[in-house]
N, CA and C atoms as an extended XYZ file, in Angstrom:
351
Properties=species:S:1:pos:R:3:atomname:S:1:resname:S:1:resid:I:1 pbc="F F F"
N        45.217      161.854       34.821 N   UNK     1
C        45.883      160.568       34.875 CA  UNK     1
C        44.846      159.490       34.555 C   UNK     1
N        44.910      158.640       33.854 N   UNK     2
C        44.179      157.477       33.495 CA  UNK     2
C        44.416      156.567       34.009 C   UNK     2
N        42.896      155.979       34.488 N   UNK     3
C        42.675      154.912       35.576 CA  UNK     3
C        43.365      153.923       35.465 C   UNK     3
N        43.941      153.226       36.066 N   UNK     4
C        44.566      151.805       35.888 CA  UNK     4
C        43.913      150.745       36.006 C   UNK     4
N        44.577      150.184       34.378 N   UNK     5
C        43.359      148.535       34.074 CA  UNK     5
C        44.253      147.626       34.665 C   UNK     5
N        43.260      146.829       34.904 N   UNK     6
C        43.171      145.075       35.121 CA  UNK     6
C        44.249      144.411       34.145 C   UNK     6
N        45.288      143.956       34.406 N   UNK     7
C        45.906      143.164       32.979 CA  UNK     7
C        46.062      141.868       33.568 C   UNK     7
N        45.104      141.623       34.433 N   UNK     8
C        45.115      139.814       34.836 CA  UNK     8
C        44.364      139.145       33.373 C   UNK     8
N        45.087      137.802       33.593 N   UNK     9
C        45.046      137.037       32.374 CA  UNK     9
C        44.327      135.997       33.040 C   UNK     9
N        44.625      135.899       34.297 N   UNK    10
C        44.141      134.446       35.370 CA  UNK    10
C        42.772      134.428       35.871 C   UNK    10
N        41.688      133.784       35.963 N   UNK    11
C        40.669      133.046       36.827 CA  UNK    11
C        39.633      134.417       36.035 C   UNK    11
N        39.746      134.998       36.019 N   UNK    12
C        38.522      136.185       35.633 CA  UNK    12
C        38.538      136.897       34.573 C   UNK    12
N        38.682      136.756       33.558 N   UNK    13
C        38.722      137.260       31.591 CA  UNK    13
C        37.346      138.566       31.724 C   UNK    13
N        36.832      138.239       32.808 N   UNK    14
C        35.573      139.181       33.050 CA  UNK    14
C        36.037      140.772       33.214 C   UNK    14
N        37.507      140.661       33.764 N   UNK    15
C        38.102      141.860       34.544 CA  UNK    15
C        38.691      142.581       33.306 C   UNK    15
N        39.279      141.633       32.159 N   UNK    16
C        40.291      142.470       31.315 CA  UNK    16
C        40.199      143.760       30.899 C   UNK    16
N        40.669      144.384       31.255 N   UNK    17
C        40.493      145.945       30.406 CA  UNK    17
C        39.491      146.614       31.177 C   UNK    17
N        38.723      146.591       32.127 N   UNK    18
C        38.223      147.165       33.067 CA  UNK    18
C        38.660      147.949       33.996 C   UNK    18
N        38.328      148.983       34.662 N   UNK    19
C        39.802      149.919       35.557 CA  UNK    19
C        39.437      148.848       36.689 C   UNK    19
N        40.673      149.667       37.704 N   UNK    20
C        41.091      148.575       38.694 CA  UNK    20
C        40.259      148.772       39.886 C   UNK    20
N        39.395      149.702       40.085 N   UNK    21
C        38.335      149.858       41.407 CA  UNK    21
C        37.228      148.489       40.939 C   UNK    21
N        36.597      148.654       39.691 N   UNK    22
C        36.068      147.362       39.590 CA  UNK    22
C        36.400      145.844       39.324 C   UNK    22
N        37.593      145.764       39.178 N   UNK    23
C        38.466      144.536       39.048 CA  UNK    23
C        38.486      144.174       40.563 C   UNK    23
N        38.572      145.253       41.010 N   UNK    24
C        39.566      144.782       43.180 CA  UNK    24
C        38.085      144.182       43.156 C   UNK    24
N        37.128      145.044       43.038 N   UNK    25
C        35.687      144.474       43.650 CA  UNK    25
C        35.520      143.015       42.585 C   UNK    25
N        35.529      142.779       41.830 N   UNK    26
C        35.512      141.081       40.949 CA  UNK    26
C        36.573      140.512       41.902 C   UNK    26
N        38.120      140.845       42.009 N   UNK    27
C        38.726      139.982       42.737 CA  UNK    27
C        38.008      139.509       44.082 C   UNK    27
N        37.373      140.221       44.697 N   UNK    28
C        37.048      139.966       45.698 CA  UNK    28
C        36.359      139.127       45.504 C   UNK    28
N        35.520      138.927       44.984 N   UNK    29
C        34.673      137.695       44.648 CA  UNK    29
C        35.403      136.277       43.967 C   UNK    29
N        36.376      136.856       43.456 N   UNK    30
C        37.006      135.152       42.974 CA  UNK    30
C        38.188      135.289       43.716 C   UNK    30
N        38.671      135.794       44.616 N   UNK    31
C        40.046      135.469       45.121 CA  UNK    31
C        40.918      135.129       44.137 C   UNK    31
N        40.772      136.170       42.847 N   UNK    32
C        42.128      135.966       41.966 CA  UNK    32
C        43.503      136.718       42.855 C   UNK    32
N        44.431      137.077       41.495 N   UNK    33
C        45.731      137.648       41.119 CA  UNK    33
C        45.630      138.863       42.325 C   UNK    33
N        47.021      139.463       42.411 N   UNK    34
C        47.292      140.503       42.841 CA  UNK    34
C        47.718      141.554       41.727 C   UNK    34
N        47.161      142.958       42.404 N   UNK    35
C        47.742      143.681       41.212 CA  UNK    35
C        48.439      144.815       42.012 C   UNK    35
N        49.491      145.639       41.274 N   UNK    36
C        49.666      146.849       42.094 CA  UNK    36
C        49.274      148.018       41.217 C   UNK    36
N        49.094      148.788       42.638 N   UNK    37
C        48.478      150.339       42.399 CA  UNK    37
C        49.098      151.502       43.462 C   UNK    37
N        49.527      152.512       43.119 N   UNK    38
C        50.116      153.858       43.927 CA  UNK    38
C        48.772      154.602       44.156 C   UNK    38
N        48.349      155.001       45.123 N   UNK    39
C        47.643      155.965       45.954 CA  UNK    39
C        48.664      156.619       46.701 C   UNK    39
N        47.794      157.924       46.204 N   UNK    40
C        48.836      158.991       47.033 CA  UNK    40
C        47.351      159.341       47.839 C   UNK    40
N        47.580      159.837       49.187 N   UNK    41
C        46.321      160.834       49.704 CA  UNK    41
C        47.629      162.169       50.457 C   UNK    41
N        46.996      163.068       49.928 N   UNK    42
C        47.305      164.573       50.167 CA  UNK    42
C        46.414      165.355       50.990 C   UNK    42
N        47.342      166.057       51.635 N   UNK    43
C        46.073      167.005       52.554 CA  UNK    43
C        46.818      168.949       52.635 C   UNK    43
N        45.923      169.522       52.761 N   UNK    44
C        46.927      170.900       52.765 CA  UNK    44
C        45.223      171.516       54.004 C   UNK    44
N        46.484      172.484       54.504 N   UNK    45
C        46.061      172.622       55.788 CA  UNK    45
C        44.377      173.683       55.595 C   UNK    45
N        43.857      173.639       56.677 N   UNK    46
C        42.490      173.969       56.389 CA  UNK    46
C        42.250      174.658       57.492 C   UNK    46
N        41.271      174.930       58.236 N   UNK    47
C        41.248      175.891       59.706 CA  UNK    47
C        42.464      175.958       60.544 C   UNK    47
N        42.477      176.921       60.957 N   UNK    48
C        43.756      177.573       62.025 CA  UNK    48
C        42.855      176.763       63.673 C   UNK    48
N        43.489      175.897       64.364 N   UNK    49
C        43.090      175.418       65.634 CA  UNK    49
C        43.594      176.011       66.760 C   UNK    49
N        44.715      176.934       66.086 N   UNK    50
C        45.686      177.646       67.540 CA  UNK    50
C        44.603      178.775       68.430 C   UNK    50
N        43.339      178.975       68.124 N   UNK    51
C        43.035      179.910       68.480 CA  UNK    51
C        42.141      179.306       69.496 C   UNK    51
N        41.603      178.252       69.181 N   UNK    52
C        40.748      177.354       70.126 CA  UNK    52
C        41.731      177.213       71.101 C   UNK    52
N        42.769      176.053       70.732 N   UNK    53
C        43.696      175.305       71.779 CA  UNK    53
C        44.115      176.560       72.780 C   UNK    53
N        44.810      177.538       72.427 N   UNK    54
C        44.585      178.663       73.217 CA  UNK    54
C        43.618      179.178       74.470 C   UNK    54
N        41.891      179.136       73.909 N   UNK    55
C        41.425      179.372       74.802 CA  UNK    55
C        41.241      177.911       75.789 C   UNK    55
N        41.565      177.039       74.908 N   UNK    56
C        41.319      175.928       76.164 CA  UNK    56
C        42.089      175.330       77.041 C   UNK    56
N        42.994      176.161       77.238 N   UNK    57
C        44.336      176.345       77.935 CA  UNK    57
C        44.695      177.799       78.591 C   UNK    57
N        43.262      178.248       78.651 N   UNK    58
C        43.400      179.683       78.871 CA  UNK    58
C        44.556      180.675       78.876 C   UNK    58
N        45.361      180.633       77.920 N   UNK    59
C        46.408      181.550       77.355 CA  UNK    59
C        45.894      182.417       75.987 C   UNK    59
N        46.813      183.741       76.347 N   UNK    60
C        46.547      184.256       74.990 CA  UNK    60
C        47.297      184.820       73.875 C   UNK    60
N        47.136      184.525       72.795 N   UNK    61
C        48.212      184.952       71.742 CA  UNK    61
C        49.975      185.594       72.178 C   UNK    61
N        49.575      186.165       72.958 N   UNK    62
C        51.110      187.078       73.490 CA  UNK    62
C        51.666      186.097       73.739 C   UNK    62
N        50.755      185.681       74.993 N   UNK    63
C        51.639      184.615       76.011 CA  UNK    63
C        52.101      182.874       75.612 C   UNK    63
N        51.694      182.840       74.653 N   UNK    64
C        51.820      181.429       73.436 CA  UNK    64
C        53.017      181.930       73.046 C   UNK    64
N        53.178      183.446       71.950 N   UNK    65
C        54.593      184.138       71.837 CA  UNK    65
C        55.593      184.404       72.431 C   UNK    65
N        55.266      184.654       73.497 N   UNK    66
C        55.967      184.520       75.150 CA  UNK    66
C        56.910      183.041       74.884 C   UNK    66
N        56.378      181.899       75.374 N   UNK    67
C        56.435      180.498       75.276 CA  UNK    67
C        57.341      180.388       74.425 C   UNK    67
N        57.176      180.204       72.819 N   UNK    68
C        57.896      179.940       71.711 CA  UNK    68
C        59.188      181.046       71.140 C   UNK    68
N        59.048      181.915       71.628 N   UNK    69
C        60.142      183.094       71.433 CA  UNK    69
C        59.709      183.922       70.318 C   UNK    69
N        58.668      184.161       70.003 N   UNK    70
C        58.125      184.585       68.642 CA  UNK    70
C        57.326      186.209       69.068 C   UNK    70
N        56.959      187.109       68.187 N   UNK    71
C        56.208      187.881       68.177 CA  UNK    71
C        54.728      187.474       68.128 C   UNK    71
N        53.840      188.513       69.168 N   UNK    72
C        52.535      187.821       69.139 CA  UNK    72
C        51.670      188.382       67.758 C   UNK    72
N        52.198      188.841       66.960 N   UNK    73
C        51.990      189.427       65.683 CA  UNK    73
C        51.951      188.178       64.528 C   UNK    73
N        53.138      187.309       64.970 N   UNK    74
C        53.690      185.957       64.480 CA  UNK    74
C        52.591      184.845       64.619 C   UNK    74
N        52.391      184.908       65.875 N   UNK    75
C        51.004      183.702       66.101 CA  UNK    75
C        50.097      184.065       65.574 C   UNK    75
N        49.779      185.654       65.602 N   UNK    76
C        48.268      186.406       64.493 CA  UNK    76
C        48.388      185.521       63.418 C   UNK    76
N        49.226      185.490       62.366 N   UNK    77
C        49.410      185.312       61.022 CA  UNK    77
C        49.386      183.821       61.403 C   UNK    77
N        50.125      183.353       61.976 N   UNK    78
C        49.799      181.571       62.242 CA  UNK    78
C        48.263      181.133       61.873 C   UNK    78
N        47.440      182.248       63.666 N   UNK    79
C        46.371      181.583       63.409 CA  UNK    79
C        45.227      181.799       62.522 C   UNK    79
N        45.498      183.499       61.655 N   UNK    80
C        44.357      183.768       60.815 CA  UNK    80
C        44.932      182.909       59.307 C   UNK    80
N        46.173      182.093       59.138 N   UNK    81
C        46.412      181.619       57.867 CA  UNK    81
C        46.969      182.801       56.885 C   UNK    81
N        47.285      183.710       57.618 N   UNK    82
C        48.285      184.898       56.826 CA  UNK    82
C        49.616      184.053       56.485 C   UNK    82
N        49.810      183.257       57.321 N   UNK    83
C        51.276      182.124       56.793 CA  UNK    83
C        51.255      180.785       57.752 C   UNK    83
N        51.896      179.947       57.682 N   UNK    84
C        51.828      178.851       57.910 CA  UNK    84
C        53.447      178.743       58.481 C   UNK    84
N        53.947      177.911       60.059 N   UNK    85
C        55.043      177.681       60.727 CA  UNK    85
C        55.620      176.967       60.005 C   UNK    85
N        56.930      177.299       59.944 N   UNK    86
C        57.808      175.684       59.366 CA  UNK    86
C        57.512      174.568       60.649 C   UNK    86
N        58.053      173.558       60.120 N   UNK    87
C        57.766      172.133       61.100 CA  UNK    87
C        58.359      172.761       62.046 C   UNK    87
N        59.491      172.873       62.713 N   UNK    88
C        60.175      173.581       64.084 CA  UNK    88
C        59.466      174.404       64.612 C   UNK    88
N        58.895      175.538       64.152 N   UNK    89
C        58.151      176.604       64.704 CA  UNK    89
C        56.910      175.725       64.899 C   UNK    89
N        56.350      174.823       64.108 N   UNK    90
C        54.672      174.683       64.472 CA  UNK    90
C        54.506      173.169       65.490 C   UNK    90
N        56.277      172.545       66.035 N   UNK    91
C        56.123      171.995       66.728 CA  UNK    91
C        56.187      172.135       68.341 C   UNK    91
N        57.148      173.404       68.320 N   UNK    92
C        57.353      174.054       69.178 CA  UNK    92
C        56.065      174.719       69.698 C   UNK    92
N        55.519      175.133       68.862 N   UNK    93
C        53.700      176.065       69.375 CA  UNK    93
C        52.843      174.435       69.657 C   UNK    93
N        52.780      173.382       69.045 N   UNK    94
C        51.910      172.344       69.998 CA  UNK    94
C        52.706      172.121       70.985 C   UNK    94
N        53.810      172.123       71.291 N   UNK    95
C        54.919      171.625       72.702 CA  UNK    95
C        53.980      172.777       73.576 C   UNK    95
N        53.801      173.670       73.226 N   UNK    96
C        53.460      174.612       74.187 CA  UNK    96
C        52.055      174.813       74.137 C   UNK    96
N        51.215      174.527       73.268 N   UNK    97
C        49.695      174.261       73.864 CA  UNK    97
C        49.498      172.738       74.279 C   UNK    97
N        50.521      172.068       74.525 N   UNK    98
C        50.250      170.642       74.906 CA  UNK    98
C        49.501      170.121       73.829 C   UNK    98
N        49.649      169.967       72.699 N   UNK    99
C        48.681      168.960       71.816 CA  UNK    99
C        49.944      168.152       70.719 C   UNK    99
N        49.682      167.636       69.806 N   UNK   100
C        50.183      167.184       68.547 CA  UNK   100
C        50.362      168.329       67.760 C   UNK   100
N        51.556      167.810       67.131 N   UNK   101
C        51.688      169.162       65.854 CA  UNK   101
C        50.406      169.042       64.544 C   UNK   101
N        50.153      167.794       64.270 N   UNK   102
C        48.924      167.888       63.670 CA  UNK   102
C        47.530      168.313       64.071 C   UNK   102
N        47.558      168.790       64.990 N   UNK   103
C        46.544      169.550       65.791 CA  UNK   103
C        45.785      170.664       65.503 C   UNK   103
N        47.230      171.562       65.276 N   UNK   104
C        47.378      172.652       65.026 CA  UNK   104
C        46.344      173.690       64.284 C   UNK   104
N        45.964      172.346       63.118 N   UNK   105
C        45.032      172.793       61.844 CA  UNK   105
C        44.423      171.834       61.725 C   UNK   105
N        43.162      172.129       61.442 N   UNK   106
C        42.463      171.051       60.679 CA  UNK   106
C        43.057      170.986       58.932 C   UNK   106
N        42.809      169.205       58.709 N   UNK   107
C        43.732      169.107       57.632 CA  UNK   107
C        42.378      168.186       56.484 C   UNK   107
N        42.805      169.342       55.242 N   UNK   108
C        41.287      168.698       54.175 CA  UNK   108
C        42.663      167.983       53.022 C   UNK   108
N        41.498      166.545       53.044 N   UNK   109
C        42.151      165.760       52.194 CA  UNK   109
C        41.849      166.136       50.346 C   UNK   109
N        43.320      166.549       49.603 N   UNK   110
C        42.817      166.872       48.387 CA  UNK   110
C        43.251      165.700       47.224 C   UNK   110
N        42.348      165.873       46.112 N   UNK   111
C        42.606      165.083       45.375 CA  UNK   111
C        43.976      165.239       44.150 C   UNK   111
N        44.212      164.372       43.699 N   UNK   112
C        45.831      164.918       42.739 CA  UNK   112
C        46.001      165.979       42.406 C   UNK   112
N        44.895      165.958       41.298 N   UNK   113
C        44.488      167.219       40.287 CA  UNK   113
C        44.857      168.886       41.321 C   UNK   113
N        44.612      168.956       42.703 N   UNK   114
C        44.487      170.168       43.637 CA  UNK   114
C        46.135      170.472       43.862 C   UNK   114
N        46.962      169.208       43.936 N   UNK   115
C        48.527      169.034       44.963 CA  UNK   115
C        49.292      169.746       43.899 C   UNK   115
N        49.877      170.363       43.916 N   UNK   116
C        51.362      170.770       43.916 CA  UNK   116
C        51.989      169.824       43.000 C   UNK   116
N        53.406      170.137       42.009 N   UNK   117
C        54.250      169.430       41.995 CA  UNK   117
C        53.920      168.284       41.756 C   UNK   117
């Protein structure tokens, strides 16, 4: 995807045709124009945390399965990243280690080029 230019015409001729990370930084200095820009930030999931939160709640895999109605075979694959919960299932497993559903996993931020779709 190609960077997005500057098409201010107003207070700064310095900016024209320049991408827009160094234009914002010139605006900043002259308090010109507004411009718009879409940022997306994406993240896809990265370490399994169920295995920690677990011990720090001293429960173990079964008994987490126990809790959620699931096989403790089910939480295996949860927490080694053999598969990933739908939202219901992976809110239901933080309801029951007491944390946030974003918890769950550590989450790495990727850039466009990495996402999906």
């Amino acid at each position: 995807m190609p960077i997005p230019r500057c098409t201010s015409r107003e207070s700064h001729k310095n900016c024209q045709g320049i991408n827009v990370v160094n234009c914002f930084i010139h605006k900043l200095k002259c308090y010109g124009h507004l411009y718009e820009m879409e940022v997306f930030i994406t993240f896809k999931v990265g370490k399994s945390r169920i295995p920690e939160l677990c011990k720090d709640i001293g429960i173990e895999h079964a008994q987490l399965a126990a809790k959620v109605g699931l096989d403790k075979s089910r939480i295996s694959d949860y927490a080694s990243l053999r598969n990933i919960p739908n939202i219901e299932l992976a809110y239901n497993i933080a309801r029951a280690l007491g944390c946030r559903l974003e918890d769950l996993y550590e989450w790495v931020e990727v850039s466009g080029d990495e996402t999906e779709g």
